[in-house]
BASE-625671 format. One line per field, with one value per residue: x, y, z of N, C-alpha, C, O in turn; residue number from 0. Coordinates in pm, whole numbers, padded with zeros to 5 digits. Example, Ala and Ser with C-alpha at 12.3 -4.5 7.8 and 13.67 -1.06 7.14 Angstrom:
n_u = [01319; 01285];
n_v = [-00569; -00225];
n_w = [00780; 00708];
ca_u = [01230; 01367];
ca_v = [-00450; -00106];
ca_w = [00780; 00714];
c_u = [01320; 01290];
c_v = [-00330; 00003];
c_w = [00780; 00787];
o_u = [01424; 01341];
o_v = [-00332; 00114];
o_w = [00846; 00804];
num = [0; 1];
END
This chain:
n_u = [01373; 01527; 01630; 01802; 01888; 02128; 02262; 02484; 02620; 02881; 02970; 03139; 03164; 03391; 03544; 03713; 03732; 03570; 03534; 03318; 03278; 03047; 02839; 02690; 02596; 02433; 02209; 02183; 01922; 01914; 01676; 01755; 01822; 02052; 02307; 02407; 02643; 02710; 02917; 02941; 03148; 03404; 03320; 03192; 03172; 03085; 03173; 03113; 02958; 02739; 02712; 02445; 02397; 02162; 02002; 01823; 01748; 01578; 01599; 01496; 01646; 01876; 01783; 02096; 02157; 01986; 02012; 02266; 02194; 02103; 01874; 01799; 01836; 02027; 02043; 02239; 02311; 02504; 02428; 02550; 02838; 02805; 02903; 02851; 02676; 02641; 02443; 02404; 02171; 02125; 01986; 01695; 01731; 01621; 01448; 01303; 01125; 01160; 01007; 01186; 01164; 01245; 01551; 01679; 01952; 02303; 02348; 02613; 02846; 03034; 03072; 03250; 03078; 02977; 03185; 03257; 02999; 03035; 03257; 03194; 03044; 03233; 03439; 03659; 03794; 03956; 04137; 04181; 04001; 03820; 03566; 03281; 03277; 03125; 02994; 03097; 03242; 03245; 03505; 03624; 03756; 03590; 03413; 03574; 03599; 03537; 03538; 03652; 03677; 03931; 03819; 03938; 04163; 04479; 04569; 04794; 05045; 04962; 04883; 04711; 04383; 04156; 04075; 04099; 03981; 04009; 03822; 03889; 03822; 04004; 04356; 04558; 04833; 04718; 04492; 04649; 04733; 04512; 04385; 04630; 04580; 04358; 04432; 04616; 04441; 04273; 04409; 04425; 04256; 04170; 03972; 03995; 04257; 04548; 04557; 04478; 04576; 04424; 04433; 04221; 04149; 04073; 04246; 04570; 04814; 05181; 05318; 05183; 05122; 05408; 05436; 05217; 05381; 05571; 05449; 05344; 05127; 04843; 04779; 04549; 04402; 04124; 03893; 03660; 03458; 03455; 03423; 03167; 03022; 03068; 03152; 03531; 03681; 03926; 04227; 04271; 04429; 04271];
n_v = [07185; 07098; 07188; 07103; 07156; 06953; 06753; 06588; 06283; 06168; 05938; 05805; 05618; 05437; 05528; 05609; 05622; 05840; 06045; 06225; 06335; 06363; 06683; 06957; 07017; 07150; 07025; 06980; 06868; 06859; 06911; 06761; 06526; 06505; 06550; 06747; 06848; 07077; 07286; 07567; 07720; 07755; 07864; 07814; 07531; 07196; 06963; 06737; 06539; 06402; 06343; 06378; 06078; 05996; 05810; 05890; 05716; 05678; 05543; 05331; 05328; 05109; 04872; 04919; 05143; 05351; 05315; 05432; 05711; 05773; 05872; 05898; 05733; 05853; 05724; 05804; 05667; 05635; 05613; 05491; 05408; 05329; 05412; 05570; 05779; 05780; 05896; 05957; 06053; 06280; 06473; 06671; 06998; 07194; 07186; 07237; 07258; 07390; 07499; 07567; 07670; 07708; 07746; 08061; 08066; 08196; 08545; 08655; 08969; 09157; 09017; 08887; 08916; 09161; 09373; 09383; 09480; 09682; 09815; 09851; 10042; 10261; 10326; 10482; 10419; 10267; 10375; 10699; 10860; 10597; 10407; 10189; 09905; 09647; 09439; 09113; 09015; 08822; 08612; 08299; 08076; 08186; 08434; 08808; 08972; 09317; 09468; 09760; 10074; 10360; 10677; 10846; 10757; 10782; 10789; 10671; 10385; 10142; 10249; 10194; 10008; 09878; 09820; 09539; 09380; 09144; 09065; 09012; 08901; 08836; 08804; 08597; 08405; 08268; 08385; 08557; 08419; 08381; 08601; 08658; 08476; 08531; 08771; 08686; 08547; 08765; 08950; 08908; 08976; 09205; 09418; 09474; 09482; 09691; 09539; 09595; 09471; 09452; 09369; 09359; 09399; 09324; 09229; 09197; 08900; 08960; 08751; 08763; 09031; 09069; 08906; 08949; 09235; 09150; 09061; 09262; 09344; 09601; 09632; 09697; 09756; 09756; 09921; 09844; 09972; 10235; 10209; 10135; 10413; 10430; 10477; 10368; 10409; 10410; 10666; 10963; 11196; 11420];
n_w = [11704; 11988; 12306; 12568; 12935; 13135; 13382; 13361; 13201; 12958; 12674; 12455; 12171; 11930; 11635; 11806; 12169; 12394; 12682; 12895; 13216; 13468; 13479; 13431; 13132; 12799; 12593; 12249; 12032; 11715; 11434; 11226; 11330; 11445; 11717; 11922; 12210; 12434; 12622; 12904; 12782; 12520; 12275; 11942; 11922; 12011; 12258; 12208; 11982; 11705; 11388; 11140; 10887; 11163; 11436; 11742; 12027; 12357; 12641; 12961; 13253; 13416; 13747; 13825; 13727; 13783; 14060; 14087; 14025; 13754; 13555; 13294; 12966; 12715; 12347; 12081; 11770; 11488; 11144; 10913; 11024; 11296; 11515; 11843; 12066; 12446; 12674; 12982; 13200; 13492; 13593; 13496; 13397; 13243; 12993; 12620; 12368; 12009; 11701; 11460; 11151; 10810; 10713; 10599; 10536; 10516; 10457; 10279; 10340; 10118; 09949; 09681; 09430; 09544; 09599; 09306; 09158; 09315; 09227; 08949; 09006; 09017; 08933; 08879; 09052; 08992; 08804; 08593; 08312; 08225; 08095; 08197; 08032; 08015; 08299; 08383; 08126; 07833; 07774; 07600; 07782; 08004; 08203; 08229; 08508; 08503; 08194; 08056; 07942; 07768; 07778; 07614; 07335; 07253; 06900; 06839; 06800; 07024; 07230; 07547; 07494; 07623; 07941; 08129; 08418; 08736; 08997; 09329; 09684; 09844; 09693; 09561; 09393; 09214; 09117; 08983; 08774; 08673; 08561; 08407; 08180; 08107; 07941; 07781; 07580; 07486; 07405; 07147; 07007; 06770; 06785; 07066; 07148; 07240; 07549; 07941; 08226; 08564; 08895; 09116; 09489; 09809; 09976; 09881; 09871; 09884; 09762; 09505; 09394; 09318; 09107; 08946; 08878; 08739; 08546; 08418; 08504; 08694; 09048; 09256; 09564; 09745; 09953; 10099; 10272; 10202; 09935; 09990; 10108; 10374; 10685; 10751; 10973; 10952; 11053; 10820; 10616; 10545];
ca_u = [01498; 01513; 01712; 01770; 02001; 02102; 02340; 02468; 02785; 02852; 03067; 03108; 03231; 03345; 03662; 03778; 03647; 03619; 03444; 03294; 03229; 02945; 02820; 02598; 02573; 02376; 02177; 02131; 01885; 01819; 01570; 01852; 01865; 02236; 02324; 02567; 02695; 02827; 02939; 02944; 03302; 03474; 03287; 03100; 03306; 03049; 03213; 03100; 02882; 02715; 02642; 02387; 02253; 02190; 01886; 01828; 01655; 01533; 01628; 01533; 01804; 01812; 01835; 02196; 02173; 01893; 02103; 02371; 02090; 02080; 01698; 01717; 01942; 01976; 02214; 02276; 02398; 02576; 02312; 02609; 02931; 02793; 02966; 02729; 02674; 02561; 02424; 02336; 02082; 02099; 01912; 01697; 01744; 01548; 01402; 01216; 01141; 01136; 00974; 01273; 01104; 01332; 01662; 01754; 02095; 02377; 02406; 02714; 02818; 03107; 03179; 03295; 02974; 02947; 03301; 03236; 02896; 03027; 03343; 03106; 03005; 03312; 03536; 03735; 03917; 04085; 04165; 04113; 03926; 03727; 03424; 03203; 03186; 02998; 03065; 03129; 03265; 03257; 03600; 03643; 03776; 03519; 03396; 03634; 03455; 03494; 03606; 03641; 03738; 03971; 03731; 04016; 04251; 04534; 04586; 04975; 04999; 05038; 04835; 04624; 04223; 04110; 04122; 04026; 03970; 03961; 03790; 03851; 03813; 04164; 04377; 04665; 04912; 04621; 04465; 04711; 04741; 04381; 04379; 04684; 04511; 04222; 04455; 04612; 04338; 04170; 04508; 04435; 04087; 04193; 03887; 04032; 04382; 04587; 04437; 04554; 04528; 04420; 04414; 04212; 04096; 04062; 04382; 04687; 04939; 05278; 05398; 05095; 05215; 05561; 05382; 05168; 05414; 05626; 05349; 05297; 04946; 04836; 04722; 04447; 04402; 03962; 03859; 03456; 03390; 03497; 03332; 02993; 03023; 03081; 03374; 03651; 03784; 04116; 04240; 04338; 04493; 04173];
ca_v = [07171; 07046; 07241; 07048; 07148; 06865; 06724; 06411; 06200; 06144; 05845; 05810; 05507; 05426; 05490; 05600; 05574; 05941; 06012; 06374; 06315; 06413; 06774; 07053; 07072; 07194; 06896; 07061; 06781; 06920; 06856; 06655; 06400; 06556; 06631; 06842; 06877; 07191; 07372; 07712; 07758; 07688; 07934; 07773; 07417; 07160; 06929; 06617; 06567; 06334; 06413; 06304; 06026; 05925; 05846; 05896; 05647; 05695; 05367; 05320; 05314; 04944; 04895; 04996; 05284; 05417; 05359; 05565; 05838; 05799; 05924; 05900; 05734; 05856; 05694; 05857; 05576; 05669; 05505; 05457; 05387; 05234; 05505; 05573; 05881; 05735; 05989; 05962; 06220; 06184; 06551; 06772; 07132; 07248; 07074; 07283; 07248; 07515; 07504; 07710; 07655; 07682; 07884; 08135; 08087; 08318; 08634; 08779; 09107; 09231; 08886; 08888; 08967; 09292; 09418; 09349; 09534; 09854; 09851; 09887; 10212; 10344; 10288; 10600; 10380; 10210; 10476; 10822; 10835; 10505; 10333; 10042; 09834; 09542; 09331; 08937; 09074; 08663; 08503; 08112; 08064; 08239; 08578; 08871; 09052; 09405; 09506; 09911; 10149; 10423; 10783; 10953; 10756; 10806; 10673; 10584; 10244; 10049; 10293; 10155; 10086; 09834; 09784; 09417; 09373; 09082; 09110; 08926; 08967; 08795; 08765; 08501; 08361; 08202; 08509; 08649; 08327; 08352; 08732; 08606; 08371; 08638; 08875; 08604; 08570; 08941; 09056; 08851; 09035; 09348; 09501; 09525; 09508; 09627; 09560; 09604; 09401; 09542; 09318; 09442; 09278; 09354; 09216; 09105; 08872; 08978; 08715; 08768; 09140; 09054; 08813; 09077; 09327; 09113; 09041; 09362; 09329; 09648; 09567; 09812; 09763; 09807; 09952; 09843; 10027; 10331; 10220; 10185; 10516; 10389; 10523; 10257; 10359; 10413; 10793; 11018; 11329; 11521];
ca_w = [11778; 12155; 12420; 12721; 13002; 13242; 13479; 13269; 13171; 12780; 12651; 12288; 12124; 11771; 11595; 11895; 12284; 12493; 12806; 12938; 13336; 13520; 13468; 13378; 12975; 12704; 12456; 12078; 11936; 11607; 11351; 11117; 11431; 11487; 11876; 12004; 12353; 12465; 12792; 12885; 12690; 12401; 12201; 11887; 11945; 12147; 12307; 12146; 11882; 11649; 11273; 11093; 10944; 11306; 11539; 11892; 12131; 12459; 12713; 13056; 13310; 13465; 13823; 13920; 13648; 13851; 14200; 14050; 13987; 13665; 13521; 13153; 12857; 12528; 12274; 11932; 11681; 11343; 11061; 10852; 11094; 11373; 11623; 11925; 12195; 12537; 12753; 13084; 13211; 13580; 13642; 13355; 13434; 13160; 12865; 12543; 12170; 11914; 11549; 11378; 11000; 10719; 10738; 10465; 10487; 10545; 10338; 10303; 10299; 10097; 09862; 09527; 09375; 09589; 09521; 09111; 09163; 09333; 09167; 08811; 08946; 09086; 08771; 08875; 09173; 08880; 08698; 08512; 08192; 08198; 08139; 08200; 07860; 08088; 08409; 08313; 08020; 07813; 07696; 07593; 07897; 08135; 08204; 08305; 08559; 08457; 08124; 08088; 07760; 07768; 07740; 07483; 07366; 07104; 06798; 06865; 06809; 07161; 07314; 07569; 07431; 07722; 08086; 08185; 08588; 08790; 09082; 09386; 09852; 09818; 09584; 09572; 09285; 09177; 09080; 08886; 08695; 08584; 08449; 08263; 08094; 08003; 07898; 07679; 07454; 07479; 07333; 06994; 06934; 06713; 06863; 07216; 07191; 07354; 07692; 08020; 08335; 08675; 08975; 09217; 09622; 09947; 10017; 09785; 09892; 09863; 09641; 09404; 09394; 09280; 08980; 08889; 08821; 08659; 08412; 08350; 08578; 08791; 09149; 09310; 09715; 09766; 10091; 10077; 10329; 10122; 09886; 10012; 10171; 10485; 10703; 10774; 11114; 10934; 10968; 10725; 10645; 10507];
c_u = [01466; 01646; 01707; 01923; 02013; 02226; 02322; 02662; 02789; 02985; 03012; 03233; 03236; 03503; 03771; 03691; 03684; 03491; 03404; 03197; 03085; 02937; 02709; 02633; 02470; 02345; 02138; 02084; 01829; 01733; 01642; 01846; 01999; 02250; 02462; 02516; 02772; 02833; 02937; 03070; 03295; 03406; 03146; 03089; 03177; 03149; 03258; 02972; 02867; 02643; 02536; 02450; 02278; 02058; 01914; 01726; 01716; 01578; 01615; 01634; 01740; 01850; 01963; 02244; 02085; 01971; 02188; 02334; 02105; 01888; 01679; 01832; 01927; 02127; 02161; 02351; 02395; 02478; 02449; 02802; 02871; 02864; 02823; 02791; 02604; 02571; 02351; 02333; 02107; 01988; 01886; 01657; 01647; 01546; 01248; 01266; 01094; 01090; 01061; 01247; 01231; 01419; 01712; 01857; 02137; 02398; 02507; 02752; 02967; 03199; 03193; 03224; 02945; 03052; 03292; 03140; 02939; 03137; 03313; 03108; 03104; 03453; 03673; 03853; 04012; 04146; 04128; 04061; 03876; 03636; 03400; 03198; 03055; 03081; 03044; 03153; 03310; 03438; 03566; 03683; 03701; 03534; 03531; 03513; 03437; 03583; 03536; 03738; 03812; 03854; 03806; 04146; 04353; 04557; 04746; 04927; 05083; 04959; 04696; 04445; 04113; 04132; 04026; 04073; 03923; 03973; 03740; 03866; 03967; 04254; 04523; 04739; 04807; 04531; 04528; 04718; 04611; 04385; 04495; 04619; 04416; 04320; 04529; 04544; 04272; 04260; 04508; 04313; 04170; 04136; 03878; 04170; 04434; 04573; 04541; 04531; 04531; 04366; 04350; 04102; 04143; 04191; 04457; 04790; 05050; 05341; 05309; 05129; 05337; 05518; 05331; 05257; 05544; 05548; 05303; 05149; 04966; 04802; 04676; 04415; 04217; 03949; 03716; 03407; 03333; 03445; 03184; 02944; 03018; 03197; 03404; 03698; 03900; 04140; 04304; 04374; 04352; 04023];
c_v = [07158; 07115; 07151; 07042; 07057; 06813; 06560; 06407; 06159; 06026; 05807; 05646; 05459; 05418; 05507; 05579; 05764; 05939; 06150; 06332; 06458; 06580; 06822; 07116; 07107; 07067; 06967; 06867; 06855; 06851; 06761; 06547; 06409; 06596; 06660; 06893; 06986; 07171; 07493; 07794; 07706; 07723; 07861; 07585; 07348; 07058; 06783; 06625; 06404; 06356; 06321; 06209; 05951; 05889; 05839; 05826; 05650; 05566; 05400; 05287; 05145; 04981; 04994; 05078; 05373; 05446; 05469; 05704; 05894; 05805; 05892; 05852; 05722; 05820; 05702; 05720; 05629; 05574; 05403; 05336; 05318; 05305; 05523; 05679; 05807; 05839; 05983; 06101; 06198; 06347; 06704; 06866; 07213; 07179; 07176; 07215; 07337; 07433; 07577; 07710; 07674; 07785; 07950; 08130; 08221; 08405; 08708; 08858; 09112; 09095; 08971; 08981; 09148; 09415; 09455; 09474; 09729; 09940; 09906; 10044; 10300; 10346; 10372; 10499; 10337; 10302; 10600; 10781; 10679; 10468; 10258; 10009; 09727; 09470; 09167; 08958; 08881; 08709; 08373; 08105; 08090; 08349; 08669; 08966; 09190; 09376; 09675; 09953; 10280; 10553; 10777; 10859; 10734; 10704; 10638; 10468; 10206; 10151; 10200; 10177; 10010; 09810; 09633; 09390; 09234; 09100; 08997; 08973; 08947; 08747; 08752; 08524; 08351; 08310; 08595; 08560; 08366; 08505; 08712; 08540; 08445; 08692; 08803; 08623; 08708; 08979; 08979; 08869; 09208; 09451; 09580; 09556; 09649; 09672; 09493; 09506; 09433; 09410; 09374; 09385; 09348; 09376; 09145; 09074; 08924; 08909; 08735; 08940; 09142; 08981; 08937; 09210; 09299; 09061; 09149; 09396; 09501; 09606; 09695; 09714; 09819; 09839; 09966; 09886; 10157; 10374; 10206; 10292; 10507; 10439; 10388; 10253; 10404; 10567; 10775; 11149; 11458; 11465];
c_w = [11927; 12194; 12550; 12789; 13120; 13322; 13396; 13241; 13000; 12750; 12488; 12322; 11957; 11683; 11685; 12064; 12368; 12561; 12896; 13106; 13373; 13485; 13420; 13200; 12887; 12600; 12367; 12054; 11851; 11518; 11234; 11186; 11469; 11634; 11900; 12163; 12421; 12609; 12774; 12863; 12601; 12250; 12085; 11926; 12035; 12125; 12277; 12059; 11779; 11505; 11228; 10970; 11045; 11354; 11694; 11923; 12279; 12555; 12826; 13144; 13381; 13639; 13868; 13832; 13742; 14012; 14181; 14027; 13853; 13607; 13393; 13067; 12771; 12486; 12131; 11888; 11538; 11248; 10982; 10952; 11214; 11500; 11695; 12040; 12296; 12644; 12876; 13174; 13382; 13655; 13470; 13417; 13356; 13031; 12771; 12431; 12093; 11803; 11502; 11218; 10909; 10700; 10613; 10475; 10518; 10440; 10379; 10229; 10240; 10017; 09740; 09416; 09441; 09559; 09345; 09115; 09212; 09257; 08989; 08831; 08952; 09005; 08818; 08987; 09085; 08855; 08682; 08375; 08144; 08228; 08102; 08050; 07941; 08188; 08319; 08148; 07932; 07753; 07667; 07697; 08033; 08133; 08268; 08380; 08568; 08317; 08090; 07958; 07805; 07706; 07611; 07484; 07183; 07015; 06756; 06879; 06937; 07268; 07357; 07552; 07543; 07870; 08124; 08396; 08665; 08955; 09213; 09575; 09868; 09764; 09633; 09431; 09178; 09047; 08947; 08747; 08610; 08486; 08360; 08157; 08014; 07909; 07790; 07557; 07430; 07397; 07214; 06928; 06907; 06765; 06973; 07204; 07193; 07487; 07802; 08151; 08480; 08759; 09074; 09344; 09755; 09989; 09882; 09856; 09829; 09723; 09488; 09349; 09311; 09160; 08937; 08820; 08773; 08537; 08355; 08384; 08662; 08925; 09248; 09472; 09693; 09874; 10047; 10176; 10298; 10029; 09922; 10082; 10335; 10600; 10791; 10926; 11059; 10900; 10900; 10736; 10622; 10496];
o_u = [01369; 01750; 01607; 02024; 01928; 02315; 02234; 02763; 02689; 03091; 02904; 03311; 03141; 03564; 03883; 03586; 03799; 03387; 03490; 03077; 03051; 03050; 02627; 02680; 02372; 02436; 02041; 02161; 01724; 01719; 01572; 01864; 02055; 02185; 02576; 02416; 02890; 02785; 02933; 03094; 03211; 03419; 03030; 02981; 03144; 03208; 03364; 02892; 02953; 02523; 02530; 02561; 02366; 01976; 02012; 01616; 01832; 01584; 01691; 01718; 01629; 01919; 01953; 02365; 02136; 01984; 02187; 02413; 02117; 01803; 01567; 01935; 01858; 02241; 02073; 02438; 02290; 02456; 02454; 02844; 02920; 02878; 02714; 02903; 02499; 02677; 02231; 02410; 02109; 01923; 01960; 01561; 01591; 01643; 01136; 01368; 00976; 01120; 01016; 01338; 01334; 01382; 01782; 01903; 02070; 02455; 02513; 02732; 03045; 03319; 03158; 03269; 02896; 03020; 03327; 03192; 02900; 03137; 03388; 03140; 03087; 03563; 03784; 03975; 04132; 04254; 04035; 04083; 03894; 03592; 03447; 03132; 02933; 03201; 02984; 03076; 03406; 03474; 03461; 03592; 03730; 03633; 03596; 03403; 03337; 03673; 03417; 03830; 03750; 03802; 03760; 04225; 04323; 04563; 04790; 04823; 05203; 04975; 04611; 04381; 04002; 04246; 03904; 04179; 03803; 04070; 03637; 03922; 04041; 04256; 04591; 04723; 04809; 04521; 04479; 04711; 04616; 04387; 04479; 04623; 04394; 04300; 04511; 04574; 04218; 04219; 04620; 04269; 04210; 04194; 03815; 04206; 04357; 04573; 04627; 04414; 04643; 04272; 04420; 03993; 04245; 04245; 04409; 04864; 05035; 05390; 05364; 05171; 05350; 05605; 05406; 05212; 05629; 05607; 05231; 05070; 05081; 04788; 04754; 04409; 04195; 04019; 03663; 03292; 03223; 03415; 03097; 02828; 02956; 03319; 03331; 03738; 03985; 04109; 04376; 04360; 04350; 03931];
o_v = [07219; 07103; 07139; 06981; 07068; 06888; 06475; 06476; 06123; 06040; 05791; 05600; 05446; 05312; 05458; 05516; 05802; 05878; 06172; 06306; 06569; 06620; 06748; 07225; 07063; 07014; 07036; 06771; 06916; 06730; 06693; 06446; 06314; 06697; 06612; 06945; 06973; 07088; 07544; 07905; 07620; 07658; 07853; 07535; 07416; 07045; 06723; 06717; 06316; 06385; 06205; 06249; 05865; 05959; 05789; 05848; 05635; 05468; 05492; 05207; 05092; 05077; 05104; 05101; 05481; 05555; 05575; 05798; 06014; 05723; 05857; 05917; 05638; 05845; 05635; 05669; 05660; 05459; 05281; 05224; 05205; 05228; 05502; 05675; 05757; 05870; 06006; 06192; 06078; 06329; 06772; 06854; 07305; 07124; 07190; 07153; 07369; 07313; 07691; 07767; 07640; 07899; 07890; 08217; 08322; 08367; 08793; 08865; 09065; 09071; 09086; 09071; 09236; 09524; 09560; 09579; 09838; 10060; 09978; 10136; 10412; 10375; 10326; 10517; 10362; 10298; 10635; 10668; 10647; 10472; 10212; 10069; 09733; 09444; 09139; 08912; 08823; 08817; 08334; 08165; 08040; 08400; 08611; 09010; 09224; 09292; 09707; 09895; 10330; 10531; 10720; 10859; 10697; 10583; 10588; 10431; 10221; 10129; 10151; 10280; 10061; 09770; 09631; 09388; 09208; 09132; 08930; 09081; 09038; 08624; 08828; 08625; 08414; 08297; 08662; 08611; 08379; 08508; 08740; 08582; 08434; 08664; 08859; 08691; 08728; 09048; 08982; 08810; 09291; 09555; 09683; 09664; 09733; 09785; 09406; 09468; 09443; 09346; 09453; 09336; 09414; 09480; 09061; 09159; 08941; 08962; 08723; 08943; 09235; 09008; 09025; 09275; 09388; 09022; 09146; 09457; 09535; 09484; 09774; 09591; 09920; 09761; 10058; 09846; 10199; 10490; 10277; 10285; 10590; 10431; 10326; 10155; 10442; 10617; 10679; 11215; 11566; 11541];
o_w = [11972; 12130; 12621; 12753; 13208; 13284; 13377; 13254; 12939; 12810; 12432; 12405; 11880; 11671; 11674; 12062; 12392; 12537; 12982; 13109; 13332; 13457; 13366; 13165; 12947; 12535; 12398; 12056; 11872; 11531; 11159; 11118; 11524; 11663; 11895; 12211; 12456; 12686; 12663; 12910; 12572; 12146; 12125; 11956; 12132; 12018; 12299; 12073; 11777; 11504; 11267; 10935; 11053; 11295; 11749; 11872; 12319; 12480; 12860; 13101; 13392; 13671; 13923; 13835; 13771; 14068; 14243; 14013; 13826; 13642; 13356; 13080; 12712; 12527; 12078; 11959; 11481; 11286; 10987; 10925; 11214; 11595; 11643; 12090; 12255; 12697; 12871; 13206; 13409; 13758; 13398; 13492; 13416; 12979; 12819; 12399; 12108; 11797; 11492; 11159; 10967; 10675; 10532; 10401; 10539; 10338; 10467; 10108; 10323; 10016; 09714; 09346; 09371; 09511; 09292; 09077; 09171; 09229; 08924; 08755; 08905; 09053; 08791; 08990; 09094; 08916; 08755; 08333; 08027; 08343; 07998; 07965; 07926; 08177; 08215; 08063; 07981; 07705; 07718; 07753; 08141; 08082; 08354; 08345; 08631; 08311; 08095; 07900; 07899; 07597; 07512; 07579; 07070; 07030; 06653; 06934; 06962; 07388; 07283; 07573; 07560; 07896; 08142; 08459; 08660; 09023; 09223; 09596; 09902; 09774; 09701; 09362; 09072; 08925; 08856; 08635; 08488; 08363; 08242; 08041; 07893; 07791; 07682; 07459; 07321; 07303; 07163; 06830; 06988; 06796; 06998; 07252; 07146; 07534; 07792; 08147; 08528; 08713; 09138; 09314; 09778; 10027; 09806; 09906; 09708; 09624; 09379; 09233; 09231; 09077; 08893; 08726; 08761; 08436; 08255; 08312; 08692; 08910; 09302; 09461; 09627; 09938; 09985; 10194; 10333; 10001; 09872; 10123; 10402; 10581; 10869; 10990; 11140; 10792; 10873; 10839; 10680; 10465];
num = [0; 1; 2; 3; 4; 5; 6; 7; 8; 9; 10; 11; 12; 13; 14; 15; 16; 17; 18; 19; 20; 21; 22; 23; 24; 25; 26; 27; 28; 29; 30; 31; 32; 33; 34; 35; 36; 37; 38; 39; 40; 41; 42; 43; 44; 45; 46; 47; 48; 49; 50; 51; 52; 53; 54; 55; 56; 57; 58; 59; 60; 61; 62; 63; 64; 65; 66; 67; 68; 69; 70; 71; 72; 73; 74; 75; 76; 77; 78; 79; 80; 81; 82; 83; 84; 85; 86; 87; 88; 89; 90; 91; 92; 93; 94; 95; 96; 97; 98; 99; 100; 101; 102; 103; 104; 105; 106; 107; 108; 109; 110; 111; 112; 113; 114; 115; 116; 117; 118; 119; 120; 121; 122; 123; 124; 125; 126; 127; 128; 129; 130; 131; 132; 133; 134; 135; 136; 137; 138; 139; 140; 141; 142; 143; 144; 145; 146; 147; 148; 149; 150; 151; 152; 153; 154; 155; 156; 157; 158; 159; 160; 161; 162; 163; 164; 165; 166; 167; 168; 169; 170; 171; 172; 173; 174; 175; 176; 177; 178; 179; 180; 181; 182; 183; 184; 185; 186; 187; 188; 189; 190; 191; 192; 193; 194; 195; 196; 197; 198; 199; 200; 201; 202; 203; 204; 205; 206; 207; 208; 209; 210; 211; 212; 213; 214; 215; 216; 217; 218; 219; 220; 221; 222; 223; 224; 225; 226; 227; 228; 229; 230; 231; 232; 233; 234; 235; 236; 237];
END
């Protein structure tokens, strides 16, 4: 990757025409051949930019580029589109290149998979008296991602013998739609029936709320901070 800060003018051209006057900016040439143009605002956002597939060439300035004190011009062209960055350098402030080798990617903290995972051990947030049968518990349709057994439970018929859980950071309409659908078919296995449906996410929309407990769904609220023994920030009474 190339850093180079310089005193330059940028004029793009292509599906449309814009024009960034003289100044002190920031050149990102990365190792894709992609350049971005920042300033010292506008947070992640540069300014102008050129994706890849692109290349960059170098061009002397001609005479009355050089009068104008121009020093150096680079123009990005689109491989595919035919769009072009023209950058005139007219002072380089600073000019490096890094090796940054191959990026692991972003891991994040507190997806789907991590929720599912702590919510396995912590069974009790659901509920009293249950436990883990298995996470990605299969249907025809696709796994539910907990399914959980009543410890003690009676032999009245209609008493509940499963708890099925889908487990999501935010959970929409969408959501509720799909554990219908499990709970659909789960309730035509003798084995399980009859099984219950527990929504449970970071956050639940309102209207997913109001579906849910017209389907006869529960809907559990997670605080993962809570769960990973973490404290939240949010008092409490004890």
């Amino acid at each position: 990757m190339r850093l180079v800060i310089a005193r330059c003018s940028v004029d793009y051209t292509g599906r449309l025409t814009a024009h960034l006057p003289l100044a002190t900016r920031l050149l990102v040439h990365k190792g894709d051949g992609s350049l971005l143009v920042h300033s010292d605002g506008g947070s992640y956002k540069p300014l102008n930019w050129m994706s890849p597939p692109c290349t960059l060439t170098v061009e002397e300035p001609d005479a009355e580029a050089t009068g104008a004190g121009i020093v150096e011009l680079w123009r990005v062209t689109h491989a595919k589109t035919g769009d072009a960055l023209l950058v005139r350098i007219h002072e380089v402030i600073h000019d490096s290149s890094h090796e940054l080798g191959i990026d692991p990617g972003l891991v994040k903290d507190g997806v789907e998979a991590d929720l599912q995972r702590l919510l396995a051990e912590q069974v009790d947030v659901i509920g009293d008296d249950l436990a883990l049968v298995r996470r990605e518990f299969p249907t025809a349709i696709g796994p539910v991602d907990l399914m959980l057994r009543r410890v003690e439970v009676e032999l009245a018929s209609g008493a509940v013998r499963h708890v099925a859980v889908e487990v999501k950071r935010r959970a929409g309409i969408d959501a509720v739609e799909q554990l219908t659908r499990y709970l659909e078919l789960l309730n035509r296995d003798p084995h399980l029936a009859p099984v219950r449906g527990v929504l449970a996410a970071q956050s639940i929309a309102p209207q997913a709320k109001t579906l849910a407990g017209d389907r006869g769904i529960d809907t559990v609220v997670l605080d993962y901070d809570a769960m990973k023994g973490v404290e939240s920030g949010i008092p409490t009474l004890f």
